[in-house]
C-alpha positions in Angstrom: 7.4 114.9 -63.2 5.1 117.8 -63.9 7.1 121.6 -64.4 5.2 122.5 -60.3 6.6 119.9 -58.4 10.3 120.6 -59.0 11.7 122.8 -56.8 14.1 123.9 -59.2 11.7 124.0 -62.0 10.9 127.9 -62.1 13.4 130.6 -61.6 13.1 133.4 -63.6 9.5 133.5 -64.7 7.1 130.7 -66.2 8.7 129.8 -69.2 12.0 128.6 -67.2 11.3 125.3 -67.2 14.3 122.0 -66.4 14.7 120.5 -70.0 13.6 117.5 -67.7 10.1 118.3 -66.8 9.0 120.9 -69.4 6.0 119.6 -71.4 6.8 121.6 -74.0 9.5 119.8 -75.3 8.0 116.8 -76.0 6.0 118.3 -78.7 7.1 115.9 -82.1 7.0 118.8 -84.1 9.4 120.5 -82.0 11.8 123.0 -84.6 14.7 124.9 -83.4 12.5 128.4 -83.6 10.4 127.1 -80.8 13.1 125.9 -78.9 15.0 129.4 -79.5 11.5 130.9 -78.0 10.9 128.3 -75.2 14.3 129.2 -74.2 14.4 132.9 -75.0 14.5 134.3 -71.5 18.0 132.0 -70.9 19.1 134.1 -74.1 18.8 137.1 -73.1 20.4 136.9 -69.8 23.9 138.9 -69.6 26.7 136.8 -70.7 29.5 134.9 -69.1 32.8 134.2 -69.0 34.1 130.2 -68.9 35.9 130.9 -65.5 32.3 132.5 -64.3 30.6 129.5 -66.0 32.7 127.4 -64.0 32.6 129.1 -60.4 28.9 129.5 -61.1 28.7 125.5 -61.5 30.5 124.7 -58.3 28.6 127.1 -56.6 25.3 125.2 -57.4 27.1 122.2 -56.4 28.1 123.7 -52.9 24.3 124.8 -52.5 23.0 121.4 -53.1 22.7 120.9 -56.6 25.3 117.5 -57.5 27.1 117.5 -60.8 25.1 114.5 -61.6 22.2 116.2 -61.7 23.6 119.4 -64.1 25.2 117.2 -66.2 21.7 115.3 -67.0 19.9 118.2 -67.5 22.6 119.6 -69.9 22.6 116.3 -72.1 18.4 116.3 -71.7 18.9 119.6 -73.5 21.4 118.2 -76.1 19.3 115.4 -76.6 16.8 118.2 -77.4 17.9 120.5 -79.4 18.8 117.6 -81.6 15.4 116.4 -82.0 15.0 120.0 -82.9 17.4 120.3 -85.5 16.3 117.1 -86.9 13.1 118.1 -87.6 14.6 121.5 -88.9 16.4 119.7 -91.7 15.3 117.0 -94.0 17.8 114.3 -92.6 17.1 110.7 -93.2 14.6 108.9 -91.1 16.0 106.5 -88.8 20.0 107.5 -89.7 22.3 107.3 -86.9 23.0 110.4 -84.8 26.9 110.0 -84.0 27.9 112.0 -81.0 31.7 112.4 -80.8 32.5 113.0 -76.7 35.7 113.8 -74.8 37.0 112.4 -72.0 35.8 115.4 -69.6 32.0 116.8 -68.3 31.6 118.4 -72.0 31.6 114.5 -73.4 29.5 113.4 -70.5 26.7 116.0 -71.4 27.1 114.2 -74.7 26.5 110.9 -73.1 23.6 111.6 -71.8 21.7 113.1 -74.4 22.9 109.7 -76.2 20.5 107.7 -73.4 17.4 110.2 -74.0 17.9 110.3 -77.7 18.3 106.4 -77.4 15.1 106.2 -75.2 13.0 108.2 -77.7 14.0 105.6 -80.6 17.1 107.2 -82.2 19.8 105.1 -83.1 23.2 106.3 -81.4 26.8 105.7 -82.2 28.5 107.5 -78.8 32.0 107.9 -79.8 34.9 108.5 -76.6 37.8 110.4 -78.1 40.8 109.9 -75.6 43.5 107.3 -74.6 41.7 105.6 -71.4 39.1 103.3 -72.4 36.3 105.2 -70.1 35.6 108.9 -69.4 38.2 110.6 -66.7 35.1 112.3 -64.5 33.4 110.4 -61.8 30.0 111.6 -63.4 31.1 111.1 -67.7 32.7 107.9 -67.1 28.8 107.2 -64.9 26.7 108.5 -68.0 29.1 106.2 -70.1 28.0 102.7 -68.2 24.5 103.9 -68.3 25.0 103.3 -72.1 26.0 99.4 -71.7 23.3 97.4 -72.9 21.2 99.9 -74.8 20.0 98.3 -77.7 19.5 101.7 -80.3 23.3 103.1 -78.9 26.8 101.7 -79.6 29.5 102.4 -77.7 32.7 103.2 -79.5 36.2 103.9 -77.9 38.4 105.6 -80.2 42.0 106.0 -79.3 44.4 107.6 -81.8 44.0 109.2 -85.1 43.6 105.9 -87.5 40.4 104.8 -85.4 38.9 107.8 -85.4 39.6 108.6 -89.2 37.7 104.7 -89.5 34.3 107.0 -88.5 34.7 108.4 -92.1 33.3 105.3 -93.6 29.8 106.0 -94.2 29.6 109.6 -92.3 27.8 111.0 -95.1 24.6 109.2 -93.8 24.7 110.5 -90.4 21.3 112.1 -89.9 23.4 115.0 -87.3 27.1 115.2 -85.8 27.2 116.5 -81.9 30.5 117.8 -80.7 30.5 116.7 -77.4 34.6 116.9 -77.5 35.6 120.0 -75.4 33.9 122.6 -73.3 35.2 126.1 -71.4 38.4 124.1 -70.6 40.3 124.3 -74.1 43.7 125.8 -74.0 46.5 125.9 -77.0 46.9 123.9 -79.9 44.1 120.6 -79.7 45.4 117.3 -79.0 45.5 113.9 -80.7 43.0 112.2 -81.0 40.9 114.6 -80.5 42.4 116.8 -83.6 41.4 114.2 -86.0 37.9 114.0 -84.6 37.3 117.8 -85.6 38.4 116.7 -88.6 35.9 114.3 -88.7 33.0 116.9 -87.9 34.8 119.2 -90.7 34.4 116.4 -93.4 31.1 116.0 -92.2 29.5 119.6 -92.6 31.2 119.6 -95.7 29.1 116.3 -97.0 25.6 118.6 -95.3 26.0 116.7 -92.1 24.4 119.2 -90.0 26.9 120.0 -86.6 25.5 120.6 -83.2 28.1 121.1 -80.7 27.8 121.3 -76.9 28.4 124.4 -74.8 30.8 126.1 -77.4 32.2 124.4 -81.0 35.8 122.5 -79.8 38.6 124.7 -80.0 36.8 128.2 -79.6 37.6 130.0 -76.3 34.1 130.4 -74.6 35.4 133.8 -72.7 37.1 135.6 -75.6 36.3 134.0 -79.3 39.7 133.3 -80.1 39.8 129.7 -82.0 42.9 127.4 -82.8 43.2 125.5 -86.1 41.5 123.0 -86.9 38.2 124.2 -85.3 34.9 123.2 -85.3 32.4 125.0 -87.3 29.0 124.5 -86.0 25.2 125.2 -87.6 23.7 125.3 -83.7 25.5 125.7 -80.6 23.8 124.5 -77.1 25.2 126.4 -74.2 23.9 126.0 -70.5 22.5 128.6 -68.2 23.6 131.8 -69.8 25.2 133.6 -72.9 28.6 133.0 -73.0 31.0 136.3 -74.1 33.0 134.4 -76.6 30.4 133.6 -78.4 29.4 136.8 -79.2 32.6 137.7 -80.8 32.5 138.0 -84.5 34.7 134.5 -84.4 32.7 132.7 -81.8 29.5 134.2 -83.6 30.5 132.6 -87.2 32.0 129.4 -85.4 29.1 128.6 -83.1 26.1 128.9 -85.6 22.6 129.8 -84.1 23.4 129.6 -80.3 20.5 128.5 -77.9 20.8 128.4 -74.4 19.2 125.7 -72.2 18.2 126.1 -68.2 20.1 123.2 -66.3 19.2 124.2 -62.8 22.2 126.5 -61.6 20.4 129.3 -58.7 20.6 132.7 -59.2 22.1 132.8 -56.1 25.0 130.6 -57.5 25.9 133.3 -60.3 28.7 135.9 -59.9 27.8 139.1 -57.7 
C-alpha cells in the first residue's frame, strides 16, 4: 500500500505517515535518530493524559476506525522501533527478541509487532504473562492465534512466578526485551505473575539487554509519573499518537528512556476539545 492511497495515511502534514505504509521505515539502516525524526511531528504534539488516551481511542473507534486496526498499527510501530534499536546497538545477529505481553491491548500491541518482526526474519519468543492460557481482549487474544504456526516465533504461556523466573535461563543472549506487560490501565501495587516478569526485564538491563517497552515502562502512571516498586526501567519507550504527561515527569522521564511517539491512525477529530 503506497503512503496516497490510505485515507488515513496523512493528517498532520507529509511526514505523518501509518507505520503500515510509510516507505521510510523499511530502510535496513533504519536507527532510532531517524525514527525520532520520521516521527518528530507526533513528538511534539501537546501531551495527554491516559484517561484522554483512552477516550481519544474510543472515539476513533466510534468514527470508524476498529480496534483491530489501532492495535496493528501500534505493534507495526513496536515492531519498528525495534528494528531501530537493533541496529542502534551492537546486539547479536540472529538472537531472539523476547517480547513479554500482558493479558490486555498493551500485550496485544506486543503481539503484533511479534508477527511483523517474525515476517522480517527475527526470531520471536512472545511470552503471555497472566493466569488464562490466551489474552482477555477480543482483539490480543486475535493477534495471539495469528502467532500459531509461525515458524521464527514461539509462543509461551507463562502463569505464576516459577515459569516466568524459567525465562532467566539464557536471557543474557536476548538481542532486546519489549515490555508489552501493562499500558495506561496500571493501578496500585503490580500483580503476580506479572511482578516477577519486571523482574525479569530488570535482570535483563542489568546483563545490557537493551529494554523497549510499549506505550509507558509497566508500573509508571502514564497521566502523572508516579511508579510502584518494582518498575520497569526502560532505554526507549514507544507511545501512540501523542506525548503522554507522565512521561514527562522527572520519574516518567528517567523510567521511560528516549520516548518516541508513533502515528496509529486516531483523527484529530477524535482528540479531546
Amino acid at each position: 500500500m503506497s503512503p496516497s492511497s490510505d485515507p488515513q495515511a496523512i493528517r498532520i502534514g507529509q511526514e505523518d505517515y501509518l507505520p503500515s505504509c510509510d516507505p521510510a521505515l523499511a530502510r535496513p539502516d533504519l536507527d532510532l535518530g531517524m525514527l525520532a525524526d520520521r516521527w518528530a511531528v507526533r513528538a511534539g504534539l501537546p501531551a495527554m493524559t491516559a484517561e484522554q488516551m483512552r477516550g481519544a481511542d474510543l472515539r476513533a473507534q466510534r468514527l470508524g476506525t476498529s480496534g483491530d486496526r489501532l492495535m496493528e498499527q501500534a505493534g507495526i510501530a513496536v515492531a519498528v522501533t525495534v528494528r531501530a534499536l537493533l541496529n542502534s546497538t551492537e546486539r547479536p545477529a540472529g538472537a531472539v527478541i523476547l517480547i513479554l505481553c500482558g493479558a490486555g491491548n498493551n500485550g496485544g500491541d506486543g503481539l503484533v509487532a511479534a508477527r511483523h518482526l517474525a515476517a522480517a526474519g527475527r526470531r520471536v519468543a512472545a511470552v503471555l504473562v497472566g493466569s488464562e492460557p490466551r489474552p482477555g481482549t477480543p482483539d490480543a487474544a486475535r493477534n495471539w492465534e495469528r502467532l500459531a504456526g509461525l515458524a521464527t516465533v514461539e509462543r509461551i504461556h507463562t502463569a505464576s512466578p516459577r515459569e516466568v523466573h524459567v525465562l532467566l535461563s539464557g536471557l543474557e543472549k536476548a538481542a532486546v526485551v519489549v515490555d508489552a506487560l501493562l499500558g495506561s490501565g496500571v493501578r496500585g501495587a503490580l500483580r503476580e505473575p506479572i511482578r516477577s516478569a519486571v523482574t525479569v526485564i530488570s535482570q535483563a538491563r542489568q546483563l545490557g539487554v537493551p529494554v523497549l517497552s510499549v506505550d509507558a515502562p509497566t508500573a509508571v502512571d502514564l497521566t502523572g509519573g508516579t511508579a510502584s516498586v518494582p518498575v520497569v526501567r526502560a532505554d526507549v519507550t514507544v507511545t501512540f499518537h501523542r506525548p503522554k504527561t507522565g512521561l514527562r515527569t522527572r520519574i516518567g522521564k528517567a523510567l521511560a528512556g528516549r520516548v518516541l511517539v508513533a502515528p496509529i491512525g486516531i483523527p484529530p477529530e477524535a482528540d479531546p476539545t
